[in-house]
N, C-alpha and C positions, 0 to 999 in steps of 0.2 A: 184661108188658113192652110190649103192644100197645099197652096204656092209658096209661102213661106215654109213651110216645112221641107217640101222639095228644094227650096234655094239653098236653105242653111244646108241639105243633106249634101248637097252636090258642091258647097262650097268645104266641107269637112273632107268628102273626098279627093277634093285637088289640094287642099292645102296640107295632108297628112303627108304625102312623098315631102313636101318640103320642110315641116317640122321635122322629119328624120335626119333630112338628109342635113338639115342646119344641125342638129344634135348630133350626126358622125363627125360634123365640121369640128364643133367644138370638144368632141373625145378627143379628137386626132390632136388636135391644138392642145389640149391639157396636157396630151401625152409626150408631144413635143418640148414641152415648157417644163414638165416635170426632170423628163432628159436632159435640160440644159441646153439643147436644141435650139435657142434662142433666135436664130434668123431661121426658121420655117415654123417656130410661133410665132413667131409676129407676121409671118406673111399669110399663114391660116387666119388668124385675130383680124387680121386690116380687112384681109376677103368678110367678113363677117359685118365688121364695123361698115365696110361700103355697103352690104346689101342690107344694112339700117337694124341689125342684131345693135339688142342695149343689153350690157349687166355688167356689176360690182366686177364679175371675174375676169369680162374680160378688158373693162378699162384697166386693173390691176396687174396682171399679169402683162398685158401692153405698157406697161408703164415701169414694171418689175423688169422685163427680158430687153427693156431698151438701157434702164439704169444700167443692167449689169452688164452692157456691151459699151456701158462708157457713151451712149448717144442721149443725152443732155437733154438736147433742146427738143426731140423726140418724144425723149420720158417725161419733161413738162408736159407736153400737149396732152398726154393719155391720162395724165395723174392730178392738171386743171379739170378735166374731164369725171375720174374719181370722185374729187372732194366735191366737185358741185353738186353729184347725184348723190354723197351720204360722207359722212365724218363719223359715221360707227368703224371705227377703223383701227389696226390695233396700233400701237407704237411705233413698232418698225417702221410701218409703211408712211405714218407721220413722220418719222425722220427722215427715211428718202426722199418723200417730198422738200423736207425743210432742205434738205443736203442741193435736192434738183434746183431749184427755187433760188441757192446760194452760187450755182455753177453757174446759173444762169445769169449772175448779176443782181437778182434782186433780192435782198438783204431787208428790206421794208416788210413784204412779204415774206420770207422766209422766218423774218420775228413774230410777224401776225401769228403763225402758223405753228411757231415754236410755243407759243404762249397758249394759244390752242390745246395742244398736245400738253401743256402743265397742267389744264383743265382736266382732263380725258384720262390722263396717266400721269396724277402725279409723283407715284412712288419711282417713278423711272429713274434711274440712274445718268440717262442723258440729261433728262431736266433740271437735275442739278448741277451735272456739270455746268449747262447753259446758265442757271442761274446763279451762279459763283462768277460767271466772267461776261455778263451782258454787254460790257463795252468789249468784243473781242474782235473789232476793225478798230477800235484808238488801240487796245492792247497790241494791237499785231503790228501796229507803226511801230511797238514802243521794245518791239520784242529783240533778240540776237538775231542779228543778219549777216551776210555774206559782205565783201567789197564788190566782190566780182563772181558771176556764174554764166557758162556758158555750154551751147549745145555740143556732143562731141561729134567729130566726123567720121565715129565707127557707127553711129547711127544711121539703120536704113529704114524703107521706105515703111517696115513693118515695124512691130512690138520690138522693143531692144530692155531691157529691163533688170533689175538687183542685180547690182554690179556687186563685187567680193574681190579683196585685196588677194595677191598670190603673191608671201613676200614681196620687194619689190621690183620684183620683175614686172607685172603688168595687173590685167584685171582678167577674172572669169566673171562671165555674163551671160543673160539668157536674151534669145530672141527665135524668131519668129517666121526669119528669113528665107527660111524654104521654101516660104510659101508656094513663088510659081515653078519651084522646079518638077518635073515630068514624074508622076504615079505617089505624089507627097500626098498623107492622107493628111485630111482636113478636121481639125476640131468644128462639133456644130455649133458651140458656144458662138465661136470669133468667124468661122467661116476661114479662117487661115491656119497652118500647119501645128504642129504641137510643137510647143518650143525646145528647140535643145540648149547647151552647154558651148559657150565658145572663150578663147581665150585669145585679148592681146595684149602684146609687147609693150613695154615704155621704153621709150626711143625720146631721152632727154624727155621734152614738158607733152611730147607727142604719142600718140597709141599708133601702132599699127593694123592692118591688116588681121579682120578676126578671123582664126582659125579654130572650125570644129575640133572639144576634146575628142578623146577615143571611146570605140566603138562600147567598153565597158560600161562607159558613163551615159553615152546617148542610145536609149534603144527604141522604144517603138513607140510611148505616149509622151505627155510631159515630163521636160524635166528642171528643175530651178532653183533658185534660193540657194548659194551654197556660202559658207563660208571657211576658210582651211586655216588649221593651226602656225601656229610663229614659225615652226620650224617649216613648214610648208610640205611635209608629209603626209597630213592626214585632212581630208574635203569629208565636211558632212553637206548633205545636201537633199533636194526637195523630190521628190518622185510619184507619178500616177503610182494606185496600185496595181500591179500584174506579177504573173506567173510566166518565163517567157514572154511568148507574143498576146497572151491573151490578159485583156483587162479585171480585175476584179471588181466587182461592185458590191455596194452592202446591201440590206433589205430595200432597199428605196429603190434599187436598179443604179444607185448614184457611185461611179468612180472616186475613190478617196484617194487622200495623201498619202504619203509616210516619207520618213526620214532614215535617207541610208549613209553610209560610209564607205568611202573609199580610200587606199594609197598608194602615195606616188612611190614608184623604184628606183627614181631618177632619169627615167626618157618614159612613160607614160602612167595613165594612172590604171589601175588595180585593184583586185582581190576587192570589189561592192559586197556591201552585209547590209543586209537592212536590221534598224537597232532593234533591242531587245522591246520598248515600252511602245510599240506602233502596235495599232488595232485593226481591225477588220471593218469597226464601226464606228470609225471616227478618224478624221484627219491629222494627223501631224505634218509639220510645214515652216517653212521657213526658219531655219536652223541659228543660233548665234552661240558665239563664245565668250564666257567672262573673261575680264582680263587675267584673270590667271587661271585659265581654262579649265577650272575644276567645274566650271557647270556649263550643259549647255542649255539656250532655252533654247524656246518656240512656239508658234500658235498653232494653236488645238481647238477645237468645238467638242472636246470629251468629255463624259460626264462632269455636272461644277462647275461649266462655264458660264458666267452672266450672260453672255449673252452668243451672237452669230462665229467668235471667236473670241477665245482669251490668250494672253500671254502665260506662259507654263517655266518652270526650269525644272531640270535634276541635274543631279550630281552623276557625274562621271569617275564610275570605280574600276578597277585593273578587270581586264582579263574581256574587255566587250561586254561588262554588266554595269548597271545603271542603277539608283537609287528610284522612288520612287515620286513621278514627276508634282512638283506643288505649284497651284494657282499663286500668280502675283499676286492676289487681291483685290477690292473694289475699288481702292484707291487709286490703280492702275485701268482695271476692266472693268467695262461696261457690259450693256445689253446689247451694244452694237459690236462691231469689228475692230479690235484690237490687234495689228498683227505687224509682220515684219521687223522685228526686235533688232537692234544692234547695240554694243557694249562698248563703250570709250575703254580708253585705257585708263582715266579715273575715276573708271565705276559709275561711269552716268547713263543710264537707258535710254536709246534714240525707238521709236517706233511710232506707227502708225495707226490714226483712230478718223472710222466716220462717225462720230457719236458725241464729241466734247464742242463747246461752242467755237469754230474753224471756222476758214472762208468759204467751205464747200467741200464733197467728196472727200479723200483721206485728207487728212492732213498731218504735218509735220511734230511731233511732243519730244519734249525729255523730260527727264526725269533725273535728282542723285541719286542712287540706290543706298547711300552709306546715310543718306538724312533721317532724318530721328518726322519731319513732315511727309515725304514723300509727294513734296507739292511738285504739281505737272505743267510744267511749260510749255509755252507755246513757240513755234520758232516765226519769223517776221516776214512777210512776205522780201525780195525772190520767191525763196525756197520755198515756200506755202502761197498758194492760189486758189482758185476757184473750184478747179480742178482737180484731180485724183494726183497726187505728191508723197512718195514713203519710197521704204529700200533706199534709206541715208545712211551713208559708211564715214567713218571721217578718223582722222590723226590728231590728237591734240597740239604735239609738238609743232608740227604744220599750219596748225589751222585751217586744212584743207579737205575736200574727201567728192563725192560722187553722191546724189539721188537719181529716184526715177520719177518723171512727171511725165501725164498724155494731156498738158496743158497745149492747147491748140499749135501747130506752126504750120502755116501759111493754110491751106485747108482740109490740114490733115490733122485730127484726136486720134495719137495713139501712143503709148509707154514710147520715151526717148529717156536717153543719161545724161545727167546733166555735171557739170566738175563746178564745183564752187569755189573759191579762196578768200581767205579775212575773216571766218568764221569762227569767231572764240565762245564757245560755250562755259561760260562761268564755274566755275567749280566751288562746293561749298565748304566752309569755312564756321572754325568754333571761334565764338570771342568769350577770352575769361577775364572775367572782372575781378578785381579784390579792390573791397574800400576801407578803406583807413580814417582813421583821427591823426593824422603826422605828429599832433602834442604826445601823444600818449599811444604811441603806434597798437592802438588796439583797433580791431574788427566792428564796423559801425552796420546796424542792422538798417536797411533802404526799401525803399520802394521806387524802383527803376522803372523806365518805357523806355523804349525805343523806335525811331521814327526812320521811314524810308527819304528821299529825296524832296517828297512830296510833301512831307510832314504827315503820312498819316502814321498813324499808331499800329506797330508791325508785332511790338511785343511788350507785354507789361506781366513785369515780376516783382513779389517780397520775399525779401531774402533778409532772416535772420542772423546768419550766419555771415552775410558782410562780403562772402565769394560767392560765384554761381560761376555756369554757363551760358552763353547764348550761341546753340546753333543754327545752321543750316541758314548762316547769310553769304550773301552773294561776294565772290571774288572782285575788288573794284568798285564794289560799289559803295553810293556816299550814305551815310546813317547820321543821326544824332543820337548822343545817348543823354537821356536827362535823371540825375540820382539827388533823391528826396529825404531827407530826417529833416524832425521839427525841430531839432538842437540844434542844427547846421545851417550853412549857407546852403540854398540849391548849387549842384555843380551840373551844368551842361559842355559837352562835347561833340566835332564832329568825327565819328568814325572810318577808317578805309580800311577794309581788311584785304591785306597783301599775305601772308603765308595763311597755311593750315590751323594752325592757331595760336592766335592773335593775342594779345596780352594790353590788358589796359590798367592800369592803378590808378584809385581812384582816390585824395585826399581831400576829405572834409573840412571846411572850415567854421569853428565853432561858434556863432551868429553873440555870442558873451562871452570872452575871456577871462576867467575869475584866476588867473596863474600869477599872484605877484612873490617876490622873491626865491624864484624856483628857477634854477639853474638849467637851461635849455640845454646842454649840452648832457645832461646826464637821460631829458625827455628824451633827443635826438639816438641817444647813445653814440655820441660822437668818438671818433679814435681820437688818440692823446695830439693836440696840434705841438708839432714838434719846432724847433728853433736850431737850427747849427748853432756851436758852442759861442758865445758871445755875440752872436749875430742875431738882427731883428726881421729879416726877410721873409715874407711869406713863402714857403715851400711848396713844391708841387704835390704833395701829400698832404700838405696843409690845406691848401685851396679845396679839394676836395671837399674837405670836413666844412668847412667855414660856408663853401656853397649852400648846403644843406642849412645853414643858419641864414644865408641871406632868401633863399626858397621860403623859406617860414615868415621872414618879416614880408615877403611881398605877398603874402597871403591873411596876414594881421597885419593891415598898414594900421591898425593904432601902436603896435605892439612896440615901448620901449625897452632899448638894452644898455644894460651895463656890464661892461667889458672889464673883467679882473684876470689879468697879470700877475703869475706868482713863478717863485724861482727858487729853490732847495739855497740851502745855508751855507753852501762853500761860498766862497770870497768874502768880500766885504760888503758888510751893510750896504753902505752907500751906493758901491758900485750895482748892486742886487738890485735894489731901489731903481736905481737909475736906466737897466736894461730892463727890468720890468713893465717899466714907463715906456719902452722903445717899442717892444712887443706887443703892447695895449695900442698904442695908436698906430702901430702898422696894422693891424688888425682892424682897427677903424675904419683906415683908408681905402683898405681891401674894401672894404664895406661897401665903402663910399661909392668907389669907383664900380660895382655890381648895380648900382641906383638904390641904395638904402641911403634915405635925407639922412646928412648929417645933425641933425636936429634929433635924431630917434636915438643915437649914438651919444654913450659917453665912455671912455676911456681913464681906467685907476692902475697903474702899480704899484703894486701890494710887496713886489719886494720878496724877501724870507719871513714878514713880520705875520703870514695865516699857515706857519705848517701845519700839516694834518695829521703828524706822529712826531715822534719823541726825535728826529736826526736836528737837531740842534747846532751850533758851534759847539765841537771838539766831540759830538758824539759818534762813535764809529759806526758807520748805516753802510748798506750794499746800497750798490748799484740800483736796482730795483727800488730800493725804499727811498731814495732821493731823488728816483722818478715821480714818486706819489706823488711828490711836492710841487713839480717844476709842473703846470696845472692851466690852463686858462678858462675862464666862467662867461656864463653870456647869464646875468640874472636879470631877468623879466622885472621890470619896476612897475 
């Protein structure tokens, strides 16, 4: 009994220095990882994992500070390692795996995992996204895509990233590239310099040589995200926070954003303000402007955000004061990363999400912002990979523009810019209906659907009222529209909507025609079919009227007509008689020749013997009143 007590006493004492000393390991490491320090957490973590340390925290955080250095295949290994030791685990972290898991290529797994995570967290706002777009590799063949995208050769060997139009002169860009030059301090996030501000030239379809903004713009942390107004005067843009040389942190020790302003004088930029609505205890970041720059947005983690960032706008008021800033929504944000916003010039939202069903890390969305849905698209691979893809700029006129992606090239993962061309982002569109009876042009109350390409059912409306709207359909794209009463024929259509909006009329046809001797032309409300004086030719103002009569018989092919010919009381009987007759079967012919069987056609002139008032022979009548007379009838037999 002595023995053992003395072995266990002597093994407690040699194994106590190294319980400690593995526990400063792991403070030092926390303290690393909490800093952002990300490559000397993970080389603390590894030192640990090799000398056979197990726990939640640190396969997590091994698997957390690898994601967010963009090494993939890395943060798989520590995060397979995770889930197999426990799936108490919150949201987030299920979705970085799903996200790793989809960088990685596997897509099998990555659904396992996602469906998992519907289990665990169903109220989550990614799991429904996911669940609204489960086929989102067929979707992403099916989605808008580029003709052509390629790498540019202002990209260097480091980070190059959110490119921003400067009128069109060239692009302002962020990168990274200082990295090896001589006393550059080093972010411990990347291990590589803090990014600054560069700008180059467009030289024809060509960029030139980046050259460092001024000394106002780049100072001593990060700086990024900028985007500058039309007239190219005023850059908002991305910034560490600091005072001078010294960094600000908030309660966590953590460096935040803010969003400052700058302007140009015409040879450099100037007079920086950081804006009024930036915190101490929360980021703002990534700046953009409406098309008609009364607002700017950007991503925030400030109080109200679903989740790690949301998409924010306010309004831009005189004098460097600001309204105050309002969340897009959850139709927009998630519980994940919503960020890097950009604004077409037809009001469409480009930005970036690790949270909605993508192929992996960010991926590419838009959005109309003028839809009455605010349904979120996905864009088609090019442009969207496996990999981290957002910070899309683009021209609609053009159809051209710029992202950033650290989709692998050759074996290097790291932010490069990419120019794309062919790229038409749809724009949405109203289609207004109005349905009619053409007998009796009144308003027919329906029950409408409408069907995408595929035939599924996109929208189904009753409408009393006989007019409606249908918006927020795609530019170009093919619809049917199918319109229902039980009085009526069905009428089916296929739709394309080319302008803003679209106009369709819609004429019912009455499935029993109960209309016999009832003069079409007064249903129609047709204009007077006129004749030159003694002549029987059909007129160009004629034809008009008489179409709308032959539109009607090809819509009631039972529908027979009888053609009366009448002609006011000056001349002679006979001769009346006899042009009347001339005018009724020109009028036939007409007919005829539009494809109405002659068979449905009969032709009478009537002559002066049906006047409709008192102008008689010898009665004196204006002009007008011996209009009344000279008349032609389409009566429905």
């Amino acid at each position: 009994m002595k023995k053992n007590l003395t072995y266990i006493l002597w093994a407690l004492l040699f194994s106590c220095p190294t319980v400690l000393a593995q526990q400063k390991k792991l403070n030092l490491a926390q303290k690393k990882y909490d800093q952002l320090a990300y490559q000397d957490a993970i080389r603390l973590y590894e030192k640990l994992a090799k000398d056979g340390y197990k726990s939640k925290e640190l396969y997590e955080n091994l698997a957390n500070a690898y994601y967010y250095r963009a090494e993939f295949t890395r943060s798989k290994i520590w995060f397979d390692s995770l889930f197999v030791n426990t799936q108490d685990l919150s949201a987030d972290t299920y979705s970085k795996y799903v996200n790793t898991l989809k960088t990685n290529g596997d897509y099998v797994k990555a659904d396992y995992w996602m469906n998992k995570m519907k289990d665990k967290h169903p109220k989550d706002l990614r799991v429904g996204a996911y669940l609204s777009n489960k086929d989102y590799l067929k979707n992403s063949t099916n989605s808008v895509k580029p003709l052509q995208i390629s790498n540019l050769s202002i990209n260097s060997k480091y980070a190059d990233y959110s490119p921003a139009y400067w009128l069109d002169k060239g692009l302002v860009f962020c990168s990274t590239r200082s990295t090896n030059k001589p006393l550059v301090a080093k972010h411990k996030w990347t291990n590589e310099s803090y990014s600054n501000m560069y700008f180059s030239a467009l030289d024809k379809d060509s960029l030139t040589t980046p050259v460092l903004l001024t000394a106002a713009i780049n100072k001593y942390y990060n700086e990024s995200s900028a985007v500058i107004t039309k007239d190219g005067k005023t850059m908002y843009f991305t910034r560490n926070n600091q005072l001078k040389s010294k960094a600000i942190t908030d309660a966590s020790n953590t460096v935040l954003l803010k969003i400052y302003k700058a302007t140009f004088n015409g040879s450099k930029w100037i007079d920086v303000k950081e804006l009024a609505f930036n915190n101490d205890n929360f980021s703002c970041a990534h700046p953009a402007l409406s098309s008609d720059e009364k607002y700017l947005y950007f991503s925030s983690n400030q109080a109200g955000t679903y989740g790690m960032s949301d998409i924010f706008r306010v309004a831009i008021l005189e004098n460097d004061t600001f309204g105050t800033p309002e969340n897009l929504g959850n139709k927009i944000n998630t519980e994940g990363r919503e960020t890097f916003p950009f604004i077409t010039e037809n009001n469409v939202l480009i930005f970036a999400s690790d949270a909605r069903a993508g192929l992996g890390g960010l991926d590419l969305y838009y959005v109309n912002l003028d839809s009455e849905k605010k349904e979120i698209k996905t864009f088609g691979s090019p442009i969207n990979s496996s990999y981290d893809d957002f910070a899309l700029i683009y021209k609609d006129q053009l159809q051209d523009g710029y992202f950033t992606s650290n989709r692998p090239k050759g074996n290097f993962i790291k932010d490069d810019i990419y120019k794309f061309k062919g790229l038409k982002i749809p724009k949405n569109f109203t289609l207004n209906v109005e349905v009619k009876d053409p007998l009796t042009n009144e308003i027919v109350a329906v029950a409408v659907a409408l069907y995408d390409k595929n035939r599924n059912k996109i929208v189904e409306i009753k409408s009393d009222k006989g007019n409606f709207q249908i918006p927020d359909l795609e530019q170009g794209a093919s619809y049917t529209i199918s319109v229902n009463n039980s009085e009526y024929e069905k009428f089916e259509a296929p739709v394309v909507c080319q302008s803003k909006q679209t106009n369709l009329d819609v004429n019912l046809i009455k499935k029993k025609l109960e209309l016999v001797d009832v003069d079409l032309a007064k249903l129609l409300s047709l204009q007077t079919i006129y004749f030159d004086l003694d002549k029987h030719f059909i007129r160009k103002d004629a034809a008009i009227e008489l179409q709308k009569v032959a539109e009607i018989m090809k819509k009631y092919p039972e529908m027979i007509i009888q053609i009366r010919s009448h002609t006011d009381s000056r001349d002679h009987r006979k001769y009346n008689k006899e042009l009347s007759q001339r005018r009724a079967d020109a009028t036939k012919d007409w007919l005829v020749k539009q494809g109405i069987n002659v068979e449905r056609l009969s032709a009478i002139g009537y002559g002066e013997s049906q006047l409709v008032n008192e102008c008689a022979d010898a009665v004196p009548c204006t002009n007008v009143q011996h209009q009344e007379n000279r008349r032609s009838e389409f009566i429905i037999q």
